[in-house]
N, C-alpha and C positions, 0 to 999 in steps of 0.2 A: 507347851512344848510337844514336835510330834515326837512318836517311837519312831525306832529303830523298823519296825514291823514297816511302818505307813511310808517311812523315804526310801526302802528297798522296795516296794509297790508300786512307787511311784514312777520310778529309777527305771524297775523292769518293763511297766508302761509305754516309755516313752521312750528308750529301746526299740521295743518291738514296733512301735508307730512309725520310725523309719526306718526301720526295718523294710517295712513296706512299699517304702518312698523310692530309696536306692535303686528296686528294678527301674522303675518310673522312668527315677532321673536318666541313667541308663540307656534305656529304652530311647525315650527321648532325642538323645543328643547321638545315639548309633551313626547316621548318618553326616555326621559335621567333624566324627573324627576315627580314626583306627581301633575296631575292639581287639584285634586279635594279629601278632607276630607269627609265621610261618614259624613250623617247628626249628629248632636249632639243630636236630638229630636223625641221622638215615640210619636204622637198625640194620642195613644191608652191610653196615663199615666194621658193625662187630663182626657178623660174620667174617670178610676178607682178613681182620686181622688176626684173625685165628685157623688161617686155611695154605697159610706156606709149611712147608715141610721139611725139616731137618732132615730128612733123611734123602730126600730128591736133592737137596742141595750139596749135599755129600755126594752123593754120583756123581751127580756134572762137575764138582770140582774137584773129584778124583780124576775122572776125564779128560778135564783139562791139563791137569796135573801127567796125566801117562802122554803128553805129547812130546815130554822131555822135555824143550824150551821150545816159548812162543816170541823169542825172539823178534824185531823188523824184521830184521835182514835174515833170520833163521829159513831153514829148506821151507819151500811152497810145493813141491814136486809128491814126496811122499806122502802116502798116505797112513803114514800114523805116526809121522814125525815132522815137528817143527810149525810155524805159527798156519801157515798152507793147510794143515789136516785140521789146524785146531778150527778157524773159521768154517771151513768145511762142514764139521760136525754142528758147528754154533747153526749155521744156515739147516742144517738137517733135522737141529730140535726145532727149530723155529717152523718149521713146513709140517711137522710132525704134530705139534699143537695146533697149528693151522686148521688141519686135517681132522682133530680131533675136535674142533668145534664149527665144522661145516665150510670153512674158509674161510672164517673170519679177519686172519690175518694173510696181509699182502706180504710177503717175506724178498726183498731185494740186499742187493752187495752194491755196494757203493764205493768205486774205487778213483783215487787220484795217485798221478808218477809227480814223486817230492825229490829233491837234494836239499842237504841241510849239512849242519855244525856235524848232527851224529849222522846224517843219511850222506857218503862221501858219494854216493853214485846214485843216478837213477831208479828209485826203486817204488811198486808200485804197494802202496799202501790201500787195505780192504776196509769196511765198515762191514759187519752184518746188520740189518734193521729189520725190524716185522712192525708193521705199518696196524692197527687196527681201527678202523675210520670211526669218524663219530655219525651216527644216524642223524644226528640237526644240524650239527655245524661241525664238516668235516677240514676247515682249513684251521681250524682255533686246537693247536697244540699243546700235549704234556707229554714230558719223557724222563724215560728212565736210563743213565746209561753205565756202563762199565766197559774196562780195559782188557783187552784180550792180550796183550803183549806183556812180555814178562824179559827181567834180566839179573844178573851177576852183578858181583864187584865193578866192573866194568864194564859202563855201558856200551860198548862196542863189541862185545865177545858174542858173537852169535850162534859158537857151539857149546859149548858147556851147560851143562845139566841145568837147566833154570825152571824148576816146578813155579814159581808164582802162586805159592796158595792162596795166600790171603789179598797178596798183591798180584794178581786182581782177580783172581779166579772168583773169588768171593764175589766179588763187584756183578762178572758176567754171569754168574748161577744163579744168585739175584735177581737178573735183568730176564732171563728166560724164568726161575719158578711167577714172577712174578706176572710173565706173559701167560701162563699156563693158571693160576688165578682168578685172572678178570677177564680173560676171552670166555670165561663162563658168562657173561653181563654184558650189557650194550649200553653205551654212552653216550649222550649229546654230543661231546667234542671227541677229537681224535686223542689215542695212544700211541707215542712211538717208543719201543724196544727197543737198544740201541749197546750194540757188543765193538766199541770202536780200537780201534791200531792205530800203533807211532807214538802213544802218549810218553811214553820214557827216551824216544828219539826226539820231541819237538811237537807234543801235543796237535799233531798233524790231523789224526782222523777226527777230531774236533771239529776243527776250523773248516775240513770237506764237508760236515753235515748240518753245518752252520750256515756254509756258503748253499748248500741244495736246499735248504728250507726256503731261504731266500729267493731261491731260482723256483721254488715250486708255491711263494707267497703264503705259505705257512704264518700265520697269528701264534709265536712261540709264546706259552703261557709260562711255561716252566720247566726247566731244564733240572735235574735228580742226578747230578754225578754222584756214582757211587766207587770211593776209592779206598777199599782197605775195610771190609763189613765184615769181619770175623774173627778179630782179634781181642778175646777180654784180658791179658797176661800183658801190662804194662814191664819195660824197662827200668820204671821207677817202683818197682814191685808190686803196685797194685794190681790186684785181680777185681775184675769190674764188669759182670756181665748185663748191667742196667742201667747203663747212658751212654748216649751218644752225642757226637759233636755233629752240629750245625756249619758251617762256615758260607758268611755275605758278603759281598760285597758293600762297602756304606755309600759312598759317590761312586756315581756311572764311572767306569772308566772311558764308557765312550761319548761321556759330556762333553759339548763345545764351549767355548768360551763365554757365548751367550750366555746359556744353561747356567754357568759356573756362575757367572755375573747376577743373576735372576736368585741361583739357591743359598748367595751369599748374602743377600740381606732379606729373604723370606724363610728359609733353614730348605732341612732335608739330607744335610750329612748324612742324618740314620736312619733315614726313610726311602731308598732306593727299591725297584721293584724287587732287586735279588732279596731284600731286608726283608721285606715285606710277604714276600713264598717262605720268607724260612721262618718267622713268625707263623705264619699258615698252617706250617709242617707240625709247628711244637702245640701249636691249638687244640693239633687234631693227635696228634697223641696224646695230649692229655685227656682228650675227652675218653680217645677210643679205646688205648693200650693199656695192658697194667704193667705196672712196675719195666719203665723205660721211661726213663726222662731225659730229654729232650736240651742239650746244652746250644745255648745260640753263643756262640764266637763270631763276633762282630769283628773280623777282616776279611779278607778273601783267602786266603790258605792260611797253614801253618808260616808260623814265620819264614822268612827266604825261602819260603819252597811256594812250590803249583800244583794244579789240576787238570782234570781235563773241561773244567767249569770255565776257565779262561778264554776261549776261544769265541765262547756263545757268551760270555759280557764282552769281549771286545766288537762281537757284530752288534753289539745293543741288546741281547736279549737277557731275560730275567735267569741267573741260573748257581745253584747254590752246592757245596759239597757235601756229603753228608757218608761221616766214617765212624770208627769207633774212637773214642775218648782215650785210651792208652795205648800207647805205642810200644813196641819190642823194635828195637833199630838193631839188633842183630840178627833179626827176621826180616831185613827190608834191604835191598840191593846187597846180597850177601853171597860170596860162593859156598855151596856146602862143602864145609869143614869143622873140625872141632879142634880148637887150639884153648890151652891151658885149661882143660874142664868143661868148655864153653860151647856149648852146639850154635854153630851158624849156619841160616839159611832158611829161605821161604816152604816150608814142608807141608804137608797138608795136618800132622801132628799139633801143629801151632793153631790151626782155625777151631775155634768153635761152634758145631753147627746148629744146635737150637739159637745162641746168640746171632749168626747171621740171619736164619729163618723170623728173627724178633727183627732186625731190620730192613728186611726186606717185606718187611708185614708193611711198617712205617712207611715204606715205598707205596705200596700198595694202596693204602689206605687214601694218600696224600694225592696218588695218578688219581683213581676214582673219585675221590670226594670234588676237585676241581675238574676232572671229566667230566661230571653229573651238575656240577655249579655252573652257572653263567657267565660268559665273557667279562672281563674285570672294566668296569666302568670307563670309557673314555673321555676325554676333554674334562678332567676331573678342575674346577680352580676354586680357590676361594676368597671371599672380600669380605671387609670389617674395619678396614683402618680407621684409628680417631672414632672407633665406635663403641656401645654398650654389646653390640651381638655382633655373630660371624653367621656367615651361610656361604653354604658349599653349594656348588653347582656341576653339572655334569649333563654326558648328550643321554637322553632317554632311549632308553632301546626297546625296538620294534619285535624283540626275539621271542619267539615263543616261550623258551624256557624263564625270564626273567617276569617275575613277579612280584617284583618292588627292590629295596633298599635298603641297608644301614648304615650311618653314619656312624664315627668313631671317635674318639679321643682320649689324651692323656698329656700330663704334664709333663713338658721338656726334657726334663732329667727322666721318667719311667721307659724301660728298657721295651717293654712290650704294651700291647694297647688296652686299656683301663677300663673303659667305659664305652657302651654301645647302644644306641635308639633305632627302632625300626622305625620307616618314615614311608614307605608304600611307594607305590610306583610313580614318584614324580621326578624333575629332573632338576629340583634345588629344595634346599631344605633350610632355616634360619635358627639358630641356637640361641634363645634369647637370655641374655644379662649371661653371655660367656666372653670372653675378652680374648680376642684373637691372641694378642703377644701371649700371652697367659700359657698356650695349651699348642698342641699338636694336633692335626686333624686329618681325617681320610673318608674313604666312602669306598663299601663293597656291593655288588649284585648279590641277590638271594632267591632261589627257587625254592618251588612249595614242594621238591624233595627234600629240605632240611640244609642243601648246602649252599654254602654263600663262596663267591671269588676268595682271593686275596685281597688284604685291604689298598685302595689306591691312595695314595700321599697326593695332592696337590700340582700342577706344574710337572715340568720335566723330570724334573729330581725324582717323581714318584711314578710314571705314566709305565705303563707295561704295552 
């Protein structure tokens, strides 16, 4: 009989003997397959997420706030009243950090003459934008935007005192500390800034900066409505200053029949590109932020209501809302007054501003990480029927910045994506003994700065 001594000698032996072996093998086979996955993480995103400022955000949305009302139809003439002085001033910060980082940003107004339901006359509705190009690929776009328009009980009253704090002053202070930020850095893809008008008349300056991306062939990657970023003081009494709502669209609204026909018996209900940016969004706040989590609301607005997101899904492009989690709706289209106890009205009193400063980080973080990532995959498809494996296919890209791939999945029912393989730079990959009906699948770009696209869904349902 041996000891105990002789088979733990033996044991440790033969251990160490492949021990040996393992570089070997290793060694060996380096060449016949992948040692090593590009990092997952740009230490650059801690930084950003920790470099917006409550207190600049306070300024400009006191700012805003001293224009009285930003009204459509409100005075254009003066100059310290009415929505006229407020763009004014938005264009002036905008040139003003321009300035302050060499000229970095192009800063244009972008205007179209609307009549509508609330616009009864000709009137000319403004965008401000500040443009910051990308040094590799300046037609491949991300944005940030909010509403510089503000109003009362009554959407047609265009003099009455209408501060807009939260609605949307928040939105637009946001959109400039945010531009003041990352003009400190330079990006593969383009940034655009975007402070637009009309959104409470007919989400008008939407649909004008929709239609100019188009006209100037802009690759929209991802559109950052921001409507309502400063509110933690729910109507239903919660006070909530660590989550935020998401809102996606699930089907394109601007699918065709085809498409429809195609996503009806291969899926993709909940895998639209807007799905799949605001997955992206909540990724990256988990990895980068603390204490913000990230709610995905899987429709396209609050119930019966809009955005100014709509306009950029009805031209086809990817574009998600992203607000605070509790509502005060006696802070929202409200005249100031105070009946029975009750203060009503958009004040600057009601905003919270390290809480906006937390979400405009989120912004921040979500512009730059797919700024600095690679175009999102095209011609993404996938085949496996009546099969034991699936593989995914897609066009290979020539771009500098792309240095391979990852592949994604998860099971039907899971809300967000499961499981992920890096697979290198080729332009099809094969998932063996996985069953297509089975599982859900996609494929993102990845640079060897740590950040990857969005993930691509398959087919039209999923294509950005």
């Amino acid at each position: 009989m041996q000891s105990i001594s002789s088979i733990k000698s033996r044991v440790t032996s033969s251990v160490a003997a492949l021990s040996l072996l393992i570089p070997i093998a290793a060694f060996a086979n380096q060449d016949a397959r992948l040692t090593a996955a590009p990092s997952t993480e740009d230490m650059r995103l801690y930084d950003i997420a920790n470099a917006t400022s409550a207190s600049r955000l306070h300024q400009d949305v006191a700012k805003l706030v001293s224009f009285g009302t930003r009204h459509t139809l409100s005075e254009t003439e003066s100059d310290t009243q009415g929505i006229g002085a407020a763009r004014r001033w938005i264009h002036a910060e905008f040139e003003q950090i321009s300035k302050d980082c060499g000229g970095c940003l192009e800063v244009i107004s972008l205007s179209d003459t609307v009549t509508g339901k609330r616009i009864p006359n000709p009137t000319e509705v403004v965008n401000v934008i500040a443009i910051q190009r990308g040094t590799l690929d300046p037609k491949r776009v991300v944005m940030m935007s909010g509403d510089i328009d503000s109003r009362v009980t009554d959407v047609m009253n265009a003099k009455a005192i209408s501060p807009g704090a939260n609605d949307n002053a928040s939105g637009v202070a946001g959109a400039i500390e945010a531009a003041r930020v990352l003009s400190q850095y330079q990006f593969a893809g383009t940034i655009v800034y975007a402070a637009l008008s009309g959104e409470e008349q007919g989400l008008y300056g939407g649909a004008t900066l929709a239609q100019y991306a188009k006209d100037k062939n802009w690759r929209v990657e991802a559109v950052l409505n921001n409507d309502m970023i400063g509110n933690i003081a729910g109507i239903n009494g919660v006070i909530d200053n660590r989550s935020v709502r998401v809102f996606s669209e699930g089907v394109r609204i601007a699918e065709t029949a085809d498409e429809a026909k195609e996503r009806y018996f291969s899926g993709g209900e909940n895998d639209s590109a807007s799905r799949n940016l605001a997955r992206k969004i909540k990724t990256l706040a988990d990895q980068y932020m603390t204490n913000l989590d990230v709610m995905l609301v899987y429709r396209l607005d609050r119930f019966g209501r809009g955005g100014h997101h709509l306009p950029f899904n009805k031209a086809g492009l990817p574009a998600v809302r992203i607000m605070e989690t509790n509502e005060h709706y006696d802070r929202q289209h409200q005249d100031i007054r105070v009946e029975n106890g009750i203060a009503y009205g958009d004040v600057i009193e009601g905003v919270d501003f390290d809480f906006n400063a937390k979400l405009t980080a989120l912004n921040a973080i979500s512009l730059a990480s797919m700024a600095w990532a690679p175009a999102p995959p095209s011609e993404v498809t996938i085949a496996g029927k009546v099969s034991a494996n699936t593989t995914l296919s897609w066009q290979q890209s020539d771009a500098k910045d792309v240095v391979g791939y990852r592949v994604y999945w998860r099971l039907t029912t899971e809300p967000e994506w499961t499981h992920s393989r890096y697979v290198g730079k080729v332009d099809s990959f094969t998932l063996n003994n996985m069953v297509i009906d089975n599982y859900l699948f996609g494929v993102a770009s990845v640079s060897a700065n740590g950040n990857a696209s969005p993930v691509v869904f398959p087919g039209a349902a999923g294509a950005f």
